[in-house]
C-alpha positions as CSV (number, residue, x, y, z in Angstrom):
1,X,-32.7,-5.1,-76.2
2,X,-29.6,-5.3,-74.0
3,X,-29.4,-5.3,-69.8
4,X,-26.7,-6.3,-67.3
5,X,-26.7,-6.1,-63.3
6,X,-23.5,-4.3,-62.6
7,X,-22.7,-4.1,-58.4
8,X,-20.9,-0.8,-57.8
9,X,-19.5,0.0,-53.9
10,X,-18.8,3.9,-53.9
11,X,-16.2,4.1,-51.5
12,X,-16.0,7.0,-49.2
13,X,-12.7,8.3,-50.7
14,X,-14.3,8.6,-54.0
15,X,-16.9,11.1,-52.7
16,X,-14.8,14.3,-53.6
17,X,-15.9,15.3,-57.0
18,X,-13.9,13.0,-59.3
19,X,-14.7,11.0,-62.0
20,X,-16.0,6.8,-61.2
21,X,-15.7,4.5,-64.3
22,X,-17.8,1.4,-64.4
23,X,-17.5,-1.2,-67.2
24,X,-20.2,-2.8,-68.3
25,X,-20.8,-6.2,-70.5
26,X,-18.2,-6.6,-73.5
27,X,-20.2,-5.8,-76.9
28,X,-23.4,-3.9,-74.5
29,X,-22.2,-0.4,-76.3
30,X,-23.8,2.5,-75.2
31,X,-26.7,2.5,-72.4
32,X,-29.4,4.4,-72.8
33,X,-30.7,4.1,-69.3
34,X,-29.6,3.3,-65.8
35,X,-31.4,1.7,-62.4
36,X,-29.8,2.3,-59.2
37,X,-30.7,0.8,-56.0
38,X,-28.7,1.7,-53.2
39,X,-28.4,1.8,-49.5
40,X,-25.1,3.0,-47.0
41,X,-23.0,0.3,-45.5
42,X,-19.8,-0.5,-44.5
43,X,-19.5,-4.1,-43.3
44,X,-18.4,-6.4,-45.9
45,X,-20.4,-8.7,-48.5
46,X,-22.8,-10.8,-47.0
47,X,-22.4,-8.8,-43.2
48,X,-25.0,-6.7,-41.9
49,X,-23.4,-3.2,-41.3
50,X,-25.0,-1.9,-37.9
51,X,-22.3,0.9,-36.8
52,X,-23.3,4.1,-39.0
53,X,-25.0,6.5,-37.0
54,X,-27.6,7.5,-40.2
55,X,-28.2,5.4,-42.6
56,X,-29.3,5.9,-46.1
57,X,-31.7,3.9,-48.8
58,X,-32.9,5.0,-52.3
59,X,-33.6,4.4,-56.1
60,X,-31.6,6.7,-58.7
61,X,-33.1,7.0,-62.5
62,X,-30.6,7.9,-65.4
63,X,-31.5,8.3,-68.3
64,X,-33.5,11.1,-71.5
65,X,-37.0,12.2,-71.2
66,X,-38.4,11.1,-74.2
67,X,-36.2,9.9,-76.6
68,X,-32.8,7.8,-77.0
69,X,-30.6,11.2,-76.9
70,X,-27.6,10.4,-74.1
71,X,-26.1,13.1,-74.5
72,X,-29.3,14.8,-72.9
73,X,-29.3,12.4,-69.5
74,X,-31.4,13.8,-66.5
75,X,-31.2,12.3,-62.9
76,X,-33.6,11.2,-60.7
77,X,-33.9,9.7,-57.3
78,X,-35.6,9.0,-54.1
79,X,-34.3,8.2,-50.3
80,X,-35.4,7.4,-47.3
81,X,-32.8,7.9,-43.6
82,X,-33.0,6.5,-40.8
83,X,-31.1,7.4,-37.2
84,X,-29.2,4.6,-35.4
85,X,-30.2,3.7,-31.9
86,X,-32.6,6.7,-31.0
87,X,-34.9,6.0,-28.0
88,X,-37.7,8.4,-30.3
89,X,-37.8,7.4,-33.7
90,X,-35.9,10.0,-36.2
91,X,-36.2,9.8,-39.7
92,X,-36.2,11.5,-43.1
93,X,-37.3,11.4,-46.7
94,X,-36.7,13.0,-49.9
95,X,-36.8,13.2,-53.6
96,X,-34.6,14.9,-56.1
97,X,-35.4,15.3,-60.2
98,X,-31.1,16.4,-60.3
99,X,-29.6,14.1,-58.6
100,X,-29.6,9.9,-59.3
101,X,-27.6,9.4,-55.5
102,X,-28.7,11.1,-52.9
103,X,-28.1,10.6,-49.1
104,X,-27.7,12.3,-45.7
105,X,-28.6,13.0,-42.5
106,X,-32.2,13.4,-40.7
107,X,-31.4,17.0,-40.9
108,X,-30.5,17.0,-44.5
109,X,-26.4,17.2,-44.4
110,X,-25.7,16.1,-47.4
111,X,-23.4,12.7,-47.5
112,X,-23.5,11.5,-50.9
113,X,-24.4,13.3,-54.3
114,X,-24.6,12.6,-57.8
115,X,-25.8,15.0,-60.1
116,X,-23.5,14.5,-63.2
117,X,-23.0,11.4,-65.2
118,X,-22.0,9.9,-68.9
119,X,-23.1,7.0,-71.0
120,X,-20.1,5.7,-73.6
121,X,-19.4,2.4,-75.2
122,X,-19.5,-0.5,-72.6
123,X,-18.9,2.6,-70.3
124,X,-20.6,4.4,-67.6
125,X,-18.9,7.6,-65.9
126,X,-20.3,8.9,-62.3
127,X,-19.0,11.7,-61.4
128,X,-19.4,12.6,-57.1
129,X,-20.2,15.6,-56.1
130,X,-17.9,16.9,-53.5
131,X,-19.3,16.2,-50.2
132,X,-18.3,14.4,-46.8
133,X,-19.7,10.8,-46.3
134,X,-19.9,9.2,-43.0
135,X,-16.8,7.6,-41.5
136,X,-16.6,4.2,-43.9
137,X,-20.1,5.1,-44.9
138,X,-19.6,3.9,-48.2
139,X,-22.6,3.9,-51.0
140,X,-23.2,-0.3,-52.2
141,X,-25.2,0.0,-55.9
142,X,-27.2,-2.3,-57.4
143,X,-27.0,-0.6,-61.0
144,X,-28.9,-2.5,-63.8
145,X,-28.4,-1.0,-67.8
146,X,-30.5,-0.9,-70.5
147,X,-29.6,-0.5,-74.1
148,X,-30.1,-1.7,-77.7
149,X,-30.8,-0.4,-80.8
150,X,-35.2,-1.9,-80.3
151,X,-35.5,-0.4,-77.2
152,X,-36.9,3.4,-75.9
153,X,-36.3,4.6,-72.3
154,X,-37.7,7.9,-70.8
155,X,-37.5,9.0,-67.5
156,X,-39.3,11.3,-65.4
157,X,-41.2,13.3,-62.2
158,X,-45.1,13.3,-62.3
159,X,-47.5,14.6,-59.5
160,X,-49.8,12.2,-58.5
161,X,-53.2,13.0,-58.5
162,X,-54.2,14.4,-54.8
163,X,-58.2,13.6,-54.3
164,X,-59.6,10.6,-53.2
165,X,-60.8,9.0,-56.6
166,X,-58.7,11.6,-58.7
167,X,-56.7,10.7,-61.8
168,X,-54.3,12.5,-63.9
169,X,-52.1,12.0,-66.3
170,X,-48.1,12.0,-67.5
171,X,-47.9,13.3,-71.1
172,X,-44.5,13.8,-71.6
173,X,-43.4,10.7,-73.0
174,X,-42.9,10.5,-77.2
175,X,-44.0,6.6,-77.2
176,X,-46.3,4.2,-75.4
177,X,-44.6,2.9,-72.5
178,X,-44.2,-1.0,-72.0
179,X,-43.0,-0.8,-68.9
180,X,-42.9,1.7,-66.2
181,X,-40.9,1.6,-63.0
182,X,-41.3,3.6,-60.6
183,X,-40.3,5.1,-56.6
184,X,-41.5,7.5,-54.3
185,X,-40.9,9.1,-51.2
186,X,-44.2,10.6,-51.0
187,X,-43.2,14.1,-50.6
188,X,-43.6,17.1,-52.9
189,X,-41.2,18.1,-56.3
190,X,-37.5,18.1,-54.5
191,X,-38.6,18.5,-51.2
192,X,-38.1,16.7,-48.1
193,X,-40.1,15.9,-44.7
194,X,-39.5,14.5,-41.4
195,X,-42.3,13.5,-40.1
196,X,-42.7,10.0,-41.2
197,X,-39.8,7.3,-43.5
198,X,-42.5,6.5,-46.6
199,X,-40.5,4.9,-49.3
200,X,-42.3,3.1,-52.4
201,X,-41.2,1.4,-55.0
202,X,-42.8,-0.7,-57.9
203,X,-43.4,-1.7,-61.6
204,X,-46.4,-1.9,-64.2
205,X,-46.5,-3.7,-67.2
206,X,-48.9,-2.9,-70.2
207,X,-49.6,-6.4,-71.4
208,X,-50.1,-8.4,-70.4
209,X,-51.9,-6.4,-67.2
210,X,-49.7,-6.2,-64.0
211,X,-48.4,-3.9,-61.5
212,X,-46.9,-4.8,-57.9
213,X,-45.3,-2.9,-55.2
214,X,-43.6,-2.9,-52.0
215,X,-44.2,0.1,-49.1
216,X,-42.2,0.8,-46.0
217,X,-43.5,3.1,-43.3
218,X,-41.7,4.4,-40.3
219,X,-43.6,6.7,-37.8
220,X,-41.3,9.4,-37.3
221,X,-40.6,10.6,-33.7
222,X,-42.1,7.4,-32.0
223,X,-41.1,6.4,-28.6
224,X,-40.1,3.1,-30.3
225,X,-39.5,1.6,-33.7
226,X,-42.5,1.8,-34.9
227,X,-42.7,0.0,-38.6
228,X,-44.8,-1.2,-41.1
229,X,-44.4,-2.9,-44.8
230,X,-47.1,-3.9,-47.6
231,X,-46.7,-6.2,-50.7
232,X,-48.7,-5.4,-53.3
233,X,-50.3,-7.0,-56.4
234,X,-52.4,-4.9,-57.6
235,X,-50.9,-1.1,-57.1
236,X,-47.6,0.3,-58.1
237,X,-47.6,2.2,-55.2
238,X,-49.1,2.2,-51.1
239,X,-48.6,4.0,-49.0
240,X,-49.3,5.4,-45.4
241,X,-50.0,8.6,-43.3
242,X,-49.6,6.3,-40.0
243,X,-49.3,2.7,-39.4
244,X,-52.7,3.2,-38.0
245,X,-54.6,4.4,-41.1
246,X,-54.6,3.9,-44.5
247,X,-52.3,2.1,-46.6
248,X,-53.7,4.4,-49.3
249,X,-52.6,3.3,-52.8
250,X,-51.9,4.9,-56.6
251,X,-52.9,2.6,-59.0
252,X,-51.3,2.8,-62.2
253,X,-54.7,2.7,-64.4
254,X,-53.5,3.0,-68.2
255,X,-50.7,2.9,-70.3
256,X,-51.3,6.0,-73.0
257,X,-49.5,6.5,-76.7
258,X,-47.7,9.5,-74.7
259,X,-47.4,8.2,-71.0
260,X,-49.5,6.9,-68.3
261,X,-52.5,7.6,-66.2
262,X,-52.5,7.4,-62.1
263,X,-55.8,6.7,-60.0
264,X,-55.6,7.6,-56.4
265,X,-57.4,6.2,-53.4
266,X,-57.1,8.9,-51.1
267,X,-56.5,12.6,-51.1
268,X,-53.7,11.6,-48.5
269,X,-51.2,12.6,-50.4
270,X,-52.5,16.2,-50.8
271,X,-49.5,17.8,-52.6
272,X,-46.6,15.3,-51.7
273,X,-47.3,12.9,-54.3
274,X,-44.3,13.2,-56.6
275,X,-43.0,9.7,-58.0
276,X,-40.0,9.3,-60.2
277,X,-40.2,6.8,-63.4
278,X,-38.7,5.3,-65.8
279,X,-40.0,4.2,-68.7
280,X,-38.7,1.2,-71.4
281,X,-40.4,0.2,-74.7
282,X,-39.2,-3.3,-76.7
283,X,-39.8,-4.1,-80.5
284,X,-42.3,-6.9,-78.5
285,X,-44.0,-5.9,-75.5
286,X,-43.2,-9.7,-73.8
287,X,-39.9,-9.1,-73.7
288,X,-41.1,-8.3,-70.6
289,X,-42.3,-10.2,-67.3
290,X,-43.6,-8.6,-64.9
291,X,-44.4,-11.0,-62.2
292,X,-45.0,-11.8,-58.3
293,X,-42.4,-13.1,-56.0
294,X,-43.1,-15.6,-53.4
295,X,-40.7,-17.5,-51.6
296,X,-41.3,-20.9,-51.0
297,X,-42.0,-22.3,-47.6
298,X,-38.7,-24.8,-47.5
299,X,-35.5,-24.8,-49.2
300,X,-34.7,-26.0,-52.3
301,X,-35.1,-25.4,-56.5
302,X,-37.7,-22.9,-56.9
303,X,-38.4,-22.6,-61.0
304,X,-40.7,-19.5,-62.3
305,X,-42.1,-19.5,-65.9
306,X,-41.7,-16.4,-68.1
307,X,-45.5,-17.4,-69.3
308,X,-43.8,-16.9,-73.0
309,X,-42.4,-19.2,-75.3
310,X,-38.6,-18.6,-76.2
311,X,-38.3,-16.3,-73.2
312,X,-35.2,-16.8,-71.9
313,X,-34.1,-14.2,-69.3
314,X,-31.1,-11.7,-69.3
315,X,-31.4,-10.8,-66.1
316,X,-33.9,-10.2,-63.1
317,X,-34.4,-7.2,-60.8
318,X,-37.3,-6.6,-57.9
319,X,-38.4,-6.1,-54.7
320,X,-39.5,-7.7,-51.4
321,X,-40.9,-7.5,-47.8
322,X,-41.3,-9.8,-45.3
323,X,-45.3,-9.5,-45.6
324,X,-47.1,-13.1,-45.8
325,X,-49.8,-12.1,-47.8
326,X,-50.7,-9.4,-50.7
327,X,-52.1,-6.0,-49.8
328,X,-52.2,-6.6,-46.1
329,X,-50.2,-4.3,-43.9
330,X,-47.4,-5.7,-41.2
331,X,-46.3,-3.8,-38.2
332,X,-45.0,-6.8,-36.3
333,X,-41.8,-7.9,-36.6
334,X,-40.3,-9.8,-38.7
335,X,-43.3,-8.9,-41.2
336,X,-42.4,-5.1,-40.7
337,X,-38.7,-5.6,-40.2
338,X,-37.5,-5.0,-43.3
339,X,-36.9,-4.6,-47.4
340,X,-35.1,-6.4,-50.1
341,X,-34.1,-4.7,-53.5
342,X,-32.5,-7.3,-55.9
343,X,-31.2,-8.4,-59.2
344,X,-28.8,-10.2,-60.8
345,X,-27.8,-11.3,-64.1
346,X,-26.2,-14.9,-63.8
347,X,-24.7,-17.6,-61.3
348,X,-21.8,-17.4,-59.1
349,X,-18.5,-16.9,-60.9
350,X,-19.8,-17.3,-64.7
351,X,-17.6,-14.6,-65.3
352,X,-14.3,-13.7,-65.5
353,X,-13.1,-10.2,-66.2
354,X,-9.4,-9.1,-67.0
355,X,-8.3,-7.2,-64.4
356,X,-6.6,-3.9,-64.7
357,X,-2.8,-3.7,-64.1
358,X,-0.8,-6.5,-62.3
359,X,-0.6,-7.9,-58.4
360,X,1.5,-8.9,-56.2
361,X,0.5,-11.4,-53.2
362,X,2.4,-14.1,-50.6
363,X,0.9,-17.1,-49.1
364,X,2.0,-16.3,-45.9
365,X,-0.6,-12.7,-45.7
366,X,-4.2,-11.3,-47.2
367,X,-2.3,-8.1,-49.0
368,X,-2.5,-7.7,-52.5
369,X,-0.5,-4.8,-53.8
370,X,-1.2,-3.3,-57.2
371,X,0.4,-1.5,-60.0
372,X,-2.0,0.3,-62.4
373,X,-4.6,-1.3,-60.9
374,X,-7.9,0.2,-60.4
375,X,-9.2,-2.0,-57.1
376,X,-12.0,0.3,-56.3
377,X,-14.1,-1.2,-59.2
378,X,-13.8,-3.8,-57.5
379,X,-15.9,-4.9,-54.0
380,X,-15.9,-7.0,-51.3
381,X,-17.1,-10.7,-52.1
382,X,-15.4,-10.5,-56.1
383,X,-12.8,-13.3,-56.5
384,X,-9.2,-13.0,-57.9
385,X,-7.7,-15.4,-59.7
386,X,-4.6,-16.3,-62.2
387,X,-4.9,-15.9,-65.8
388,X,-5.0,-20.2,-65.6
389,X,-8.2,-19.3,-63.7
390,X,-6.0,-20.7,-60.8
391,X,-7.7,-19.0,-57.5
392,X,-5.7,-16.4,-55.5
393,X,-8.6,-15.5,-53.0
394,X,-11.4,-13.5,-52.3
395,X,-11.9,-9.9,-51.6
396,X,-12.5,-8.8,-48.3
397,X,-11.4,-5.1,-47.8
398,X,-10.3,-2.2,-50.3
399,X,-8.2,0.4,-49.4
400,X,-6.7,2.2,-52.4
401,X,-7.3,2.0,-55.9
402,X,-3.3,-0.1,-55.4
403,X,-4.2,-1.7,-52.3
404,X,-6.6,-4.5,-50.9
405,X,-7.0,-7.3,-48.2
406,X,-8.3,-11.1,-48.8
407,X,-10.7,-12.9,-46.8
408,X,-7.8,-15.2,-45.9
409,X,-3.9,-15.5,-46.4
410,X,-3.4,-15.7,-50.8
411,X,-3.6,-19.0,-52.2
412,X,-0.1,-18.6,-53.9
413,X,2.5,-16.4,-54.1
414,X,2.6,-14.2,-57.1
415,X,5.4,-11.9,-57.9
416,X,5.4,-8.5,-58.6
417,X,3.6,-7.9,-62.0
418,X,1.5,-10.6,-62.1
419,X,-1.5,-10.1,-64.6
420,X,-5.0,-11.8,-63.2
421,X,-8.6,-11.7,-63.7
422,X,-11.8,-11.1,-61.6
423,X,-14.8,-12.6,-61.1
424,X,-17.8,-11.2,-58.8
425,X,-21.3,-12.9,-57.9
426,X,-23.5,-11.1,-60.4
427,X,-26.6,-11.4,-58.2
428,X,-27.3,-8.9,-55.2
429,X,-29.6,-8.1,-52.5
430,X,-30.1,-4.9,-50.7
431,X,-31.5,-5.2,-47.1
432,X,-32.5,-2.7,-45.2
433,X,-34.6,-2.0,-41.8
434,X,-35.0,-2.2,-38.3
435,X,-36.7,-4.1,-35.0
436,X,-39.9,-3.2,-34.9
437,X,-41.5,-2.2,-31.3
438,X,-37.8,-2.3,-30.0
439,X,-36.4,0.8,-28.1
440,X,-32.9,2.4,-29.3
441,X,-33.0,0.1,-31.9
442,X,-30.3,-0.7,-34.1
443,X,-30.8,-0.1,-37.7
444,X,-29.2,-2.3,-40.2
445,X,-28.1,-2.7,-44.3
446,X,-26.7,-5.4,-46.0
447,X,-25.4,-5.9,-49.3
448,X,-25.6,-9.9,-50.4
449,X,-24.3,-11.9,-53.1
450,X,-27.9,-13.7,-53.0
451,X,-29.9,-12.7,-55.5
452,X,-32.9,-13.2,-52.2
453,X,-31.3,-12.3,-48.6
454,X,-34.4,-11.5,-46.8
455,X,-33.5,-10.1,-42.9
456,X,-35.5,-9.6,-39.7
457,X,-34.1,-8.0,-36.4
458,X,-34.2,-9.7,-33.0
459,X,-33.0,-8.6,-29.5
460,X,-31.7,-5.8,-32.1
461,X,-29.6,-8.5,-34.1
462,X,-30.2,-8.7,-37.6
463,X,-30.0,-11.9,-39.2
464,X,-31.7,-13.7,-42.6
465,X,-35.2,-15.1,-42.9
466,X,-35.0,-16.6,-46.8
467,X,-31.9,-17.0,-49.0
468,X,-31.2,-18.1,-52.4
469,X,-28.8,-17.7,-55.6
470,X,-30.0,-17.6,-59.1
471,X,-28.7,-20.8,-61.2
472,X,-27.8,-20.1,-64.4
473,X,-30.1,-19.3,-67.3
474,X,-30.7,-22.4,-69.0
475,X,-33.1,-22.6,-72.3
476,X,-36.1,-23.2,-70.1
477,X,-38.5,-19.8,-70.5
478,X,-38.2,-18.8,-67.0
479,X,-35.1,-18.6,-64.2
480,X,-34.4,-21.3,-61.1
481,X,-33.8,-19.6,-57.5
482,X,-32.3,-22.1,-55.3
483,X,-33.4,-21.7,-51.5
484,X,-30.7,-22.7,-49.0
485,X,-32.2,-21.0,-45.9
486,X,-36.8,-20.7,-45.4
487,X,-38.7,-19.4,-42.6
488,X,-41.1,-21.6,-43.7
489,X,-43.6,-18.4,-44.4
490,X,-43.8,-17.5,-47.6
491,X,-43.1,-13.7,-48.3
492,X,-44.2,-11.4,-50.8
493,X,-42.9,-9.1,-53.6
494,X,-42.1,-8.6,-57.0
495,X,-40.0,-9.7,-60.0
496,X,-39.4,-8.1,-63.3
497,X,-37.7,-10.5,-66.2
498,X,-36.3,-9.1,-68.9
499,X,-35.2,-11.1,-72.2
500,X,-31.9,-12.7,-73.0
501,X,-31.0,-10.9,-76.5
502,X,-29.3,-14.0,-78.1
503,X,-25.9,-12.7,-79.7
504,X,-26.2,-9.2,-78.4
505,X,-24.8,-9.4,-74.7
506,X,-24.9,-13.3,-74.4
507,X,-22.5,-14.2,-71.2
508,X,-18.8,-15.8,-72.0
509,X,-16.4,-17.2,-70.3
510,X,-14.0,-14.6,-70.2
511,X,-14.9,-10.8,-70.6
512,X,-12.3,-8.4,-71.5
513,X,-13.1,-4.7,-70.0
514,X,-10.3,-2.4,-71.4
């Protein structure tokens, strides 16, 4: 089995129809299935982006129903909108089972869509569909791949059941899932509603037992932000009709040779219950952990155990809220303020990629000028260097595929034609929320290179509550997050691990991506 954590900005001149290549991993070859995470922002790495007036979060699904196939892909996805600064809270949610990005307005102008995609060797091709983004509205992609010759992927739209107590079943599936991972919107088959922002988002595991799940609620049309998160350990998904009743919760009650079964706590859902999945089955089941995330009360080396002998991580993706405590609901700030989608793959700058075409920079400014280059494969935070691994700087704005700015004046001069390489963090965190209780407030995303960048909002300023990278993979059976900032709460959420395939997609020093 084979993953990598790829971060992909979509910039806003890219949404008109055309073709987006993303390299993956040297030696990966050809995915078989695709996570995206995604939110709209346009501040830089690391800065909270406060100025769009709507703004967009969601998970996108690529990949076949029910067998290897890729040249059969379907698209998935779910989002969840917001309205900046309204004195009455306006909101919207959706899913699609065409589309893998999806984003627009509260009224459902369409800003970003993605309904066409390809799968080739160490190669994945996006293609936009024409539409008209906000002003610097740009889409920031969390995108983790999955591939290998021992692994099955299938993904998919099921129905949850809609009585309190009901089950039912997904059948659709030619093998019996390992893992499933899974989002929701909480509204019907591609439909969308504007009464409340429901998004969900969670993962199961069939052995060992486990599922988890994180739930944001906003109560649409409120006289102020009115918010409310859960963590959960023992559903993949909860949910609410109000922040006043409920959370309700679908419980992910079997894994089947064909698919899964769903029990429902409440009929709440009535007939806007559709969830999106995808599905992933190893040669060995525990190549696999599924697992709870809680940060630590105070900074410093935070170590988690696979639970598995000779499990040594490829990379890490999950979820978070600012809850302090499993299956409780928050609608206080900073417990309802916000959540966190993550992963990452390996430390900062383990990595170097050869870039694309040659640069040419002075000392004395922050342009870089390209020829042949492709700079909007690139983002905001990846570093530039020499081919003597000699640093030039570090990205701060792109303009044109030929054209980008540094976070400060180039390290050294290089003429015209100069080849380099590229390195990026290769851990992210999406945040995304709001102040609850706060009038006009301002909503907020961020795109981190921390693998944990957990935010709150006060006097409508968003700032960061827990942070910390991921150390390298060592051959310890687990993974190392190293705190740097604590609220000193701990706050809940989930993890998923997947296994380091030794030989397969094993990191190197440099990475050559032509």
């Amino acid at each position: 089995m084979k993953s990598c954590v790829i971060r992909r900005r979509f910039h806003t001149s890219e949404a008109a129809g055309a073709a987006v290549t993303v390299n993956l991993e040297t030696g990966f070859g050809v995915p078989k299935a695709c996570l995206l995470m995604f939110a709209e922002t346009s501040a830089a790495t690391d800065s909270f982006d406060t100025s769009l007036a709507y703004r967009n979060v969601g998970i996108g699904m690529i990949g076949s129903t029910s067998s290897n196939i890729t040249s059969t892909l379907r698209f998935h996805s779910i989002f969840c909108t917001m309205r900046d600064a309204q004195a009455a809270m306006t909101v919207r949610r959706q899913n699609s089972t065409s589309r893998y990005l999806y984003a627009s307005d509260t009224a459902g102008g369409v800003y970003w869509q993605a309904s066409s995609a390809t799968f080739s060797t160490d190669v994945a091709s996006f293609v936009i569909t024409s539409s008209t983004p906000q002003t610097n509205g740009h889409l920031d992609c969390i995108m983790t791949f999955f591939g290998g010759d021992d692994l099955t992927v299938g993904i998919g739209t099921h129905l949850m059941p809609s009585t309190a107590g009901g089950s039912n079943s997904y059948t659709g599936l030619s093998f019996q899932p390992d893992i499933i991972i899974g989002a929701s919107s909480i509204t019907a088959i591609n439909a969308g509603a504007t009464d409340d922002f429901r998004f969900c988002f969670g993962a199961a595991q069939r052995t060992p037992a486990a599922q988890y799940g994180i739930y944001m609620h906003g109560e649409g049309a409120a006289a102020t932000m009115d918010l409310g998160t859960v963590s959960s350990n023992t559903n993949i998904f909860t949910y609410s009709t109000s922040n006043g009743v409920g959370p309700y919760t679908m419980n992910l009650s079997s894994f089947n040779a064909n698919g899964f079964s769903i029990l429902s706590s409440d009929s709440a859902a009535g007939a806007n219950g559709a969830m999106i999945f995808l599905a992933l089955k190893s040669d060995t089941p525990t190549d696999f952990a599924l697992m709870p995330f809680s940060s630590p009360t105070g900074t410093g080396n935070s170590f988690t155990g696979t639970g598995s002998t000779g499990f040594v991580p490829k990379c890490i993706i999950g979820a978070a809220t600012n809850c302090t405590t499993y299956g409780t609901r928050e609608t206080t700030s900073p417990g309802a303020d916000s959540i966190q989608l993550f992963g990452g793959n390996r430390s900062a700058d383990s990595l170097y990629w050869t870039g694309f075409g040659t640069i040419q920079t002075v000392s004395s400014g922050t342009a870089v000028t390209g020829s042949g280059t492709f700079f909007h494969r690139l983002a905001p935070g990846d570093k530039l260097y020499r081919t003597d691994n000699t640093l030039i700087g570090t990205i701060s704005a792109i303009t044109t595929n030929t054209a980008l700015t540094l976070t400060a004046n180039a390290a050294n001069t290089n003429p015209a034609g100069t080849a380099y390489v590229y390195s990026n963090p290769g851990q992210y965190c999406i945040s995304y929320g709001d102040q609850d209780a706060a009038a006009d407030s301002v909503v907020f995303s961020r795109m981190s290179s921390k693998i944990i960048d957990m935010a709150r909002s006060s006097a409508n300023t968003p700032s960061s509550l827990d942070v910390a990278s991921l150390t390298d993979f060592d051959a310890r059976n687990g993974f190392n997050l190293n705190f740097t900032t604590a609220s000193g709460s701990s706050r809940k959420g989930w993890i998923l691990s997947i296994k380091n395939d030794e030989g397969a997609n094993e990191g190197r020093r440099r990475k050559t991506v032509n």
